[in-house]
N, C-alpha and C positions, 0 to 999 in steps of 0.2 A: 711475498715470502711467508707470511703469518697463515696462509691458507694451507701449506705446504707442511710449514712446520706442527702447525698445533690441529688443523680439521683434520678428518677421513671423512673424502668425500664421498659422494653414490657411488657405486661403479659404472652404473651407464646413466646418460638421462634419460632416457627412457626409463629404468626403474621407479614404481610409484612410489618407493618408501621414503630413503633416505639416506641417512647414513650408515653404514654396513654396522652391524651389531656382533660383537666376538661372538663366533663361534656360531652363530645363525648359521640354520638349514635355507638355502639359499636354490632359487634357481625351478623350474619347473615339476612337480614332484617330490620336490626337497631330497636331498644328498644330505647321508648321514654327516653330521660334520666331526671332522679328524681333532682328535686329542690331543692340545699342543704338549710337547714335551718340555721345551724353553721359553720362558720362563715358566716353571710350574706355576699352579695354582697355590698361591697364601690362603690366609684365615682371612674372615670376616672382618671387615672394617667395621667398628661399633658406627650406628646413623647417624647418633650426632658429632662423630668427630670427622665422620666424612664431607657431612652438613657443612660441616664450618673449614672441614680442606677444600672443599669445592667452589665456598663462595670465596674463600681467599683467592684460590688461584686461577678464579676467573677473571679478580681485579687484577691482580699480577698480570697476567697475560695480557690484560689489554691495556697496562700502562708499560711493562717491556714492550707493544708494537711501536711506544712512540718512541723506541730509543734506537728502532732495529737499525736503521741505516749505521749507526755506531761502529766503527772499528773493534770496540771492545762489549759489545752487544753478546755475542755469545757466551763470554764468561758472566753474564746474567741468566739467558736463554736456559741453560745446561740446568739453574733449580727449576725451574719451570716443567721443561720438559721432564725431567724425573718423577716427581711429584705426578704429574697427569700420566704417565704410562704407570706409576706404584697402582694409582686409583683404578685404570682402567681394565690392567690386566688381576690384578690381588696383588704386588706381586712386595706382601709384609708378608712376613711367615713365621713370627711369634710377638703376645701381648707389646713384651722391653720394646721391636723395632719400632712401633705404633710413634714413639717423637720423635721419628725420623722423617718425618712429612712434615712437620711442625717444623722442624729444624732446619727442613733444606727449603721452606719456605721462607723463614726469617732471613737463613744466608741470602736469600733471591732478594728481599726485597730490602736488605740495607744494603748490598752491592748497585741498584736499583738506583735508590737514594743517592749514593757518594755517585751515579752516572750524571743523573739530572745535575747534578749541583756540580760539576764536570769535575769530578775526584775521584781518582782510580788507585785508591793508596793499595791495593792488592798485587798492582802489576810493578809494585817496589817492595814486594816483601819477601822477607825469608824464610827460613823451616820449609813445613809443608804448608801448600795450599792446591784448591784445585784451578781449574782454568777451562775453558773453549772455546770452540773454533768452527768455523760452516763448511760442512763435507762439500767437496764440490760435487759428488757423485749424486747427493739425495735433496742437498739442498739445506737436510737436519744439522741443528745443535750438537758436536759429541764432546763429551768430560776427555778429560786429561788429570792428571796428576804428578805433582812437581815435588822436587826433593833439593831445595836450595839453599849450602851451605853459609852460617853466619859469616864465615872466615874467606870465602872464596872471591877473588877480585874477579870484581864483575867488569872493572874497565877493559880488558884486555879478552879475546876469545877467549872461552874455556871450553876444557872438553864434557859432553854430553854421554852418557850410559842411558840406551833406551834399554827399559826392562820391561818383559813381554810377562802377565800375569798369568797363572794357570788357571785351570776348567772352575769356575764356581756356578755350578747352575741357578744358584738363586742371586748371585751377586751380580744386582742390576743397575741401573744408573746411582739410585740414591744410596746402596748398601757402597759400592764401588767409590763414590766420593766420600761417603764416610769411614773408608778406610785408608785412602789417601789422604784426609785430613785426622789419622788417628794415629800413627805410625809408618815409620821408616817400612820398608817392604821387600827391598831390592836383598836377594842373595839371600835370603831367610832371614830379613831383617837385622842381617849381623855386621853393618856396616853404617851403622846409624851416625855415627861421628867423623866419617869420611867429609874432608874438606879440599879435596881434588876436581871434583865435576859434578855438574846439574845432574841428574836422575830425574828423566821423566816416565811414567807412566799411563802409553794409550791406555784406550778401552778397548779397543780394537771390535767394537759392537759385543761384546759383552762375550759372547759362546760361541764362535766359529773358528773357531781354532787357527786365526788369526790367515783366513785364507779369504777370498771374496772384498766382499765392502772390509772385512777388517785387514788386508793386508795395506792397502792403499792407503789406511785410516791412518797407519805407523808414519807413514811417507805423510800424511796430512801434516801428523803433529810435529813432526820433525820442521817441517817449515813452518809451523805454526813459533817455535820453540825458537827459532831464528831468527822471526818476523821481532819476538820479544825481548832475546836476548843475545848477550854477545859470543855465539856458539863458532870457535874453529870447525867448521865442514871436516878438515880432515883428523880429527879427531872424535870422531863419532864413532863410540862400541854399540853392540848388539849385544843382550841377552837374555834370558829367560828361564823358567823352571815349569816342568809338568808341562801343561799345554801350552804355556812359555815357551817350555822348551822345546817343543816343537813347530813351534811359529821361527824360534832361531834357529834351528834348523833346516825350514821350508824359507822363507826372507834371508835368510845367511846364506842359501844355495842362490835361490833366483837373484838377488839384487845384490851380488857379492862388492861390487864397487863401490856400495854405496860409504861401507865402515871398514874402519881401521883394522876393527877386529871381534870376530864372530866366537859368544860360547853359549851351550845350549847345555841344561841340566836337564836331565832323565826326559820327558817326552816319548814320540813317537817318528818314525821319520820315513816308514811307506805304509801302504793299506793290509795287504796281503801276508804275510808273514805277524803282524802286528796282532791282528785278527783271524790266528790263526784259520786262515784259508788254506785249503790246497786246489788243484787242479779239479779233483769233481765237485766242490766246490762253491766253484770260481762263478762269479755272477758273467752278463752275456759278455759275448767280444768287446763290443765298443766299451763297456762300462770297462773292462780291462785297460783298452786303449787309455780312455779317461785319468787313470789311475797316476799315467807320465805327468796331468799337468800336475800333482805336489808333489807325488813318490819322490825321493830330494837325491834316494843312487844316482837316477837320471841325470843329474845336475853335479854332483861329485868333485870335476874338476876343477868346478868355480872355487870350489874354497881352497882349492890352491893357491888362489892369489892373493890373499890375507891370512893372518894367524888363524887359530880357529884350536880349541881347546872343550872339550867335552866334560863335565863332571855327572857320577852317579854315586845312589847308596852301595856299597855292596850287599846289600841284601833286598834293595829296589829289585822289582820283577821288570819297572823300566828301563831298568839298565838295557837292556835289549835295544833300543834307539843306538846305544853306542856305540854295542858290538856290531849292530850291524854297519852303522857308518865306517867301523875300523877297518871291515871286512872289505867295503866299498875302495876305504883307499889305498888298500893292501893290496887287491888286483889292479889299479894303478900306478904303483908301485911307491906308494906314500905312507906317512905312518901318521894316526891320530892322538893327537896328543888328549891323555885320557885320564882325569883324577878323583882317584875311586876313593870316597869316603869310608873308611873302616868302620865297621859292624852299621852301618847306616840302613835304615830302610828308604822311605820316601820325601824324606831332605837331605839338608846340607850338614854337614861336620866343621866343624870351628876353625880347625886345621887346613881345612877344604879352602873355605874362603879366603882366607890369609894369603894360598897359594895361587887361586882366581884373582885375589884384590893385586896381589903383585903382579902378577901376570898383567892386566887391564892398564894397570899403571904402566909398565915395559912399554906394551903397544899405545898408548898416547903418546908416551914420550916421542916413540918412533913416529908414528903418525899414518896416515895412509898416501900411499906414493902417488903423487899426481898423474904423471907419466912413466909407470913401469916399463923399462926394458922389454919385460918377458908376460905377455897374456896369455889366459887360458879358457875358452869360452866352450862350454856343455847344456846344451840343453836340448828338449823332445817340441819345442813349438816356438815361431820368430815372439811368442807374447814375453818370453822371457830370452831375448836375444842381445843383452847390450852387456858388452864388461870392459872397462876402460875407456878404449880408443878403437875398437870393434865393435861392429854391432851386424846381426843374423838378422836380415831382414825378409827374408824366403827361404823356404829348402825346396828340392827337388821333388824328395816324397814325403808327405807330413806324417806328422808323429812318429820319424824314424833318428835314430841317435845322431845328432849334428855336434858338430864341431867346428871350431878356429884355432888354432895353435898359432899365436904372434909372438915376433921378435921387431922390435926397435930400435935405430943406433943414429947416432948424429942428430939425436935432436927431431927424428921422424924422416929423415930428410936417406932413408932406405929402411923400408919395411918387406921382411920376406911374413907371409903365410903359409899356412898347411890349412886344408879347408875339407872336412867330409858333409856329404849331403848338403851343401850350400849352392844353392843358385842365386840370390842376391843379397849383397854383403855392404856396408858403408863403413869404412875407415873414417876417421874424426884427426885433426889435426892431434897426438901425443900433446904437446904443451901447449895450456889456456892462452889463446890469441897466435899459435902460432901457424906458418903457409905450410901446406902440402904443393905447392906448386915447385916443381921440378924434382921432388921426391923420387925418386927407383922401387919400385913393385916389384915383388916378385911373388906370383901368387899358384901353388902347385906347380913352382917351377917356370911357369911362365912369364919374362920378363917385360915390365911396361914403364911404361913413364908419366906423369901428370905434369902437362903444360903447366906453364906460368903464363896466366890472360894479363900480369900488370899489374895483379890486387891480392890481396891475400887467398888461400884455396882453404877453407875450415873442413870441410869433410869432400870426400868422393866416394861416388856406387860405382858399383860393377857387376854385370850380371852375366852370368854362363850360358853358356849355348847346347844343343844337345850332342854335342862332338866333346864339353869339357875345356873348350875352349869361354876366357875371359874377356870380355870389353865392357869401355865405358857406357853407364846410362841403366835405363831399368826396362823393364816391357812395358808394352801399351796393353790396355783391355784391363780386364779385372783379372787378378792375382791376390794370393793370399800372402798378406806382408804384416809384417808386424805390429799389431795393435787391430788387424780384420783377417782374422785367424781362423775364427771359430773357438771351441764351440758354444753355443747359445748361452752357456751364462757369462760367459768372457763378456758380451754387452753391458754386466752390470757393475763392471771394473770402471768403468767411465759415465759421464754425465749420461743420465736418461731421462725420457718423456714415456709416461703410458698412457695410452688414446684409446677407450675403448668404442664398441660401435654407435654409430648415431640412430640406428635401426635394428629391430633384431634379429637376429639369423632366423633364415625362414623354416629349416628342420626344427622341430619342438627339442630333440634330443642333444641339438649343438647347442640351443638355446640354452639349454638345462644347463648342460658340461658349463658352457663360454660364462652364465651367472656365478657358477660355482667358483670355478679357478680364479677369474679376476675377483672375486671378492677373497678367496682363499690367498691369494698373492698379497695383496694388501694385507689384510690380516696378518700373513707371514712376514713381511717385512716388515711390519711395525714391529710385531712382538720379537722376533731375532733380529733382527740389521738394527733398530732402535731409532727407527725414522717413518715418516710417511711417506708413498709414493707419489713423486709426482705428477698428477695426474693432470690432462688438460680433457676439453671437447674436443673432439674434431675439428668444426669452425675457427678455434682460439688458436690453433697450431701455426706459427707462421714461421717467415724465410729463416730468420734466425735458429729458431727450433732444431729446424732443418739439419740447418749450418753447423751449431755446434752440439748436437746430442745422438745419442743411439736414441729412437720411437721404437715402443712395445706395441705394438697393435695386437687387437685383439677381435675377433670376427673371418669376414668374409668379402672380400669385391661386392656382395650384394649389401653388407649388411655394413661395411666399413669405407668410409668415401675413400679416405688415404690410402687404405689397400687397392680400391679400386684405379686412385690414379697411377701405381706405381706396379700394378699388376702384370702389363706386358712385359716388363723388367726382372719379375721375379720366376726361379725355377719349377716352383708348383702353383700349377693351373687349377682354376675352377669351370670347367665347361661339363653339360650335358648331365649335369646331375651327380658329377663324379668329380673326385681329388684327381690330379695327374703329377704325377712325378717322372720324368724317365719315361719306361716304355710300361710303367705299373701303373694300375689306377684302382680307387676305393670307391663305391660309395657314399658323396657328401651329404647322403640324409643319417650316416651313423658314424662317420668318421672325422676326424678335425687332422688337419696339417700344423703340427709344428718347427718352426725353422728359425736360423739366423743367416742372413745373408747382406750382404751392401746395398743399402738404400741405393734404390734406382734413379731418386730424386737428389742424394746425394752419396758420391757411392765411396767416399774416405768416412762415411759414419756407416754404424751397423742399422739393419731392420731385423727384426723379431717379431712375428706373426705367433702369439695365442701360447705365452710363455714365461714363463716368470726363473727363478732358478731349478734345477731338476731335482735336486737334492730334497726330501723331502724330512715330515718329523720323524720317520723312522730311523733315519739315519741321523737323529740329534742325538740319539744313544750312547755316542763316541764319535769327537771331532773328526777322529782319522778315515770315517764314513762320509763325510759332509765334505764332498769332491762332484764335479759332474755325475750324469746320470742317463743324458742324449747326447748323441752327438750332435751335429750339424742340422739335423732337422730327425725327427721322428713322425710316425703317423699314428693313432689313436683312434682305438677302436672304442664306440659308447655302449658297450653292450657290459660292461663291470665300470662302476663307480670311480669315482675316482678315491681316493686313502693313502696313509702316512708313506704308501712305498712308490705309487707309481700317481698320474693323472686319471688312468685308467688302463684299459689292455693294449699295451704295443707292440704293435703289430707288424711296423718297421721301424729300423734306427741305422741313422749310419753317418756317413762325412761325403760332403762337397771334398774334390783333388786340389791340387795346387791352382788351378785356375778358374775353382768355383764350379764347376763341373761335377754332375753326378758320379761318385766314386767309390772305389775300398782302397785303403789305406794299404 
């Protein structure tokens, strides 16, 4: 774990140096290297105060390894890690922050202390304090921040307010924990004395606008928060403000089940209209397509099935997130309940909250319906396919507007559907432990029935035919289902491995590129995601690996043993000197393949061949950019650099069909 969390290793072994140095010109020829936007660059650390944060938290580090195996190891980890990405990256950015490395090393190492000497008085305390928890995704340490009232009975469940923080480019681990442990936050900080529910605060990886590794991060902490405390599931609110607020409204669309009750303050809530685009414009097709997975219209419906309440200034220019949402559920024929702060610009009004704080309060009381009557499920891809007791496990043609329309009565025990663009679908027993077996189906009409085998039935699939006709069971072969969808950054929503090559691509020009990106990837992940990748060799890779992670490879069948074993299984070939995809081929002395597809070796995880996320620094300019960028594979031309917009020149891009097959959408 400690290799994982605290090194950056080589990128390949073969490289004679070491370990990847920020911002190094890397790779054969040297590539200029690209300007990180997040975290900027701070001031100068004076030498001897680095001197003496360096040798501290060298010791720290290697006396939190002896604790990692710990349960509560991470609420250690999190000073640590702060502290060595402040040093590594700058990232202090004025004289006063300079004893905040000082300070978040002293919190590291009397938390440290009360471990060893097995005393955890932090995970019994009240007010503010901070906390963490190990991503499953990266492997890293990430902060949290808790809001827990002197007054609130912690015997009994209580309700939970996740509050999603907005854009602070410089507020990075250590700024971000010392403002959860400085002050109340939630709602403009104007509910400090609320004695109703815990208020926790992701980080959601600090600046991505709560999409990526930070959506998942929310979902981390929430079960982190559970694991700790005694939180009622069905009283769980969402909310946020600025890029809060559009994290609650991108998490409020996609995971609408998850809470009782969704409100989202000013934000953003699609690309195109936000940034004022128009049609000439418009960047390429697919980056269009891309756009469905946050654009949150898309999604729409979903917040039919919970409250959902919107606040702006009126004189915020973000008010625009609201209107548009109002607009969205106006041609659905729903109306958004919407409260505009008078003369406000880019907060909240006093009056505001008061009507928000009541509001929150209502929906806890109420609570979230375990088994609704009546579901509504919207979305453009099976990644975000589940609302209740439905769930979109395929469509027909991808990235086109799906839908479920459910009704429930007796207890589950007669389910009709309305289903557009659904080719495979999984119903969930309506009540926790209850049988679908003898249940009545009726699904566009068509009437079915689910045996009773003798034993309880918790869920059934069903899959369409190309007549539109429905039966039990799912297809054989490879299909795109939910959770191996595409596209190429989707692998990094879920556990991953990156394996770079064990030999070096034999083109000097791929060599170049393939040095650059993977050290450019790591680099970029450390400094946005707020973790390091995990990287292994090729040799180290084994069954389990396999088993449970998406692998990044990076190389070539000549130059990558794992690409090489799993090659006849993948859709782009390397024969004769040339890429092949389809009936197109490139050049493999100047072009690279990039792709996501189903491990051949295990094809319920994803592969990623020569990839990291598409999104690049240019697009850290405005979260509402920081979306896909390739679809399903791309091809990559080496004759221009790679830089903040693309890898280098693309030359193709496009999406595998519904059954992984070379396609357009």
């Amino acid at each position: 774990m400690k290799r994982v969390l605290f090194l950056l290793l080589p990128a390949f072994a073969w490289l004679a140096g070491g370990a990847i140095v920020e911002g190094q010109e890397t790779g054969e020829g040297g590539i200029p290297a690209i300007e990180r936007r997040l975290p900027p660059a701070g001031i100068e650390i004076p030498a001897d105060l680095r001197a003496e944060i360096e040798a501290r938290l060298e010791t720290f580090l290697d006396d939190a390894w002896g604790v990692g195996n710990h349960l509560l190891a991470p609420d250690v980890e999190i000073f640590g890690k702060a502290v060595r990405l402040a040093l590594l990256h700058g990232e202090i950015y004025a004289e006063k922050e300079l004893p905040l490395l000082t300070e978040m090393l002293d919190r590291g190492e009397e938390r440290l202390r009360q471990l060893e000497n097995e005393r955890t008085p932090w995970a019994d305390q009240r007010g503010l304090l901070v906390r963490g928890y190990r991503s499953r995704i990266d492997g890293s340490v990430q902060p949290y921040g808790l809001e827990i009232p002197e007054d609130l009975d912690l015997s009994r469940p209580v309700p939970l307010l996740v509050w999603l923080h907005g854009r602070g480019d410089k507020i990075t681990d250590v700024h971000f924990m010392k403002r959860c442990l400085a002050k109340s936050q939630a709602l403009g900080g104007k509910v400090p004395d609320q004695q109703e529910a815990i208020i926790v605060h992701p980080f959601g990886r600090q600046c991505v606008g709560w999409k990526h590794a930070g959506e998942i991060d929310v979902f981390e902490v929430i079960e982190h928060v559970k694991s700790q405390y005694s939180i009622d599931p069905d009283r769980i609110a969402l909310a946020g403000f600025s890029m809060g607020g559009a994290g609650a409204w991108h998490i409020g669309a996609h995971y609408t089940d998850h809470f009782c009750a969704v409100h989202a303050g000013a934000g953003f809530a699609e690309t195109a209209r936000y940034n004022g685009l128009t049609p000439e414009t418009y960047p390429s097709e697919v980056e269009q397509i891309l756009w469905k997975v946050y654009d949150v219209p898309n999604y729409v419906r979903n917040l039919f099935n919970v409250p959902v309440l919107a606040y702006s200034g009126e004189e915020d220019k973000q008010k625009q997130a609201a209107d548009l949402m109002a607009e969205a559920f106006a041609a659905e024929g729903r109306e958004l309940r919407h409260v505009i702060g008078p003369g406000m610009g880019h907060k909240y009004h006093d009056d505001s909250v008061k009507e928000i704080w009541a509001w929150l309060e209502e929906c806890w009381e109420k609570g979230r319906p375990r088994a609704p009557e009546t579901v509504t499920l919207q979305t453009a891809t099976p990644r975000y396919g589940k609302m209740f007791w439905v769930r979109v496990l395929g469509q027909e043609k991808i990235w086109r507007d799906t839908r479920i329309d459910g009704r429930q009565e007796e207890g589950g025990r007669v389910i009709e559907l309305k289903t557009r663009n659904v080719a495979l679908l999984q119903i969930d027993a309506p009540r926790r432990g209850g049988d679908l077996g003898g249940a009545k189906l009726t699904i566009d009409g068509q009437v079915l029935e689910v045996e009773s085998p003798g034993f309880p039935v918790a869920s059934v699939r069903l899959q369409k035919d190309g007549e539109g006709n429905w039966s039990w069971g799912e297809p054989d072969g490879l299909r795109k289902v939910a959770g191996l969808q595409g596209p190429i950054d989707d692998a990094f929503l879920e556990s991953f491995l990156v394996v770079g090559p064990d030999s070096p691509p034999a083109a000097p020009k791929v060599r170049r590129w393939t040095d650059f990106e993977f050290a450019h990837f790591a680099e970029r992940w450390r400094a946005l995601m707020r973790g390091e990748l995990p990287v292994e060799e090729v040799g180290d890779v084994n069954s389990v690996d396999v088993k449970e992670k998406n692998l990044v490879l990076w190389g070539d069948p000549d130059s990558n043993r794992l690409i090489a074993e799993m090659a006849d299984g993948l859709p782009v070939k390397w024969e004769n000197g040339k890429i092949h995809l389809g009936e197109q081929s490139w050049s493999a002395a100047d072009h690279v393949a990039a792709f996501v597809f189903p491990n051949p070796l295990n094809p319920e995880r994803y592969v990623v061949i020569n990839s990291g996320h598409t999104f690049r620094e240019a697009h850290d300019r405005t979260n509402s950019l920081q979306n896909p960028k390739l679809g399903d594979w791309a091809i990559i031309a080496l004759d221009r650099d790679p830089d903040g917009e693309t890898p280098g020149r693309v030359v193709a891009n496009g999406f595998f069909d519904v059954d992984w097959k070379l396609a357009r959408p």
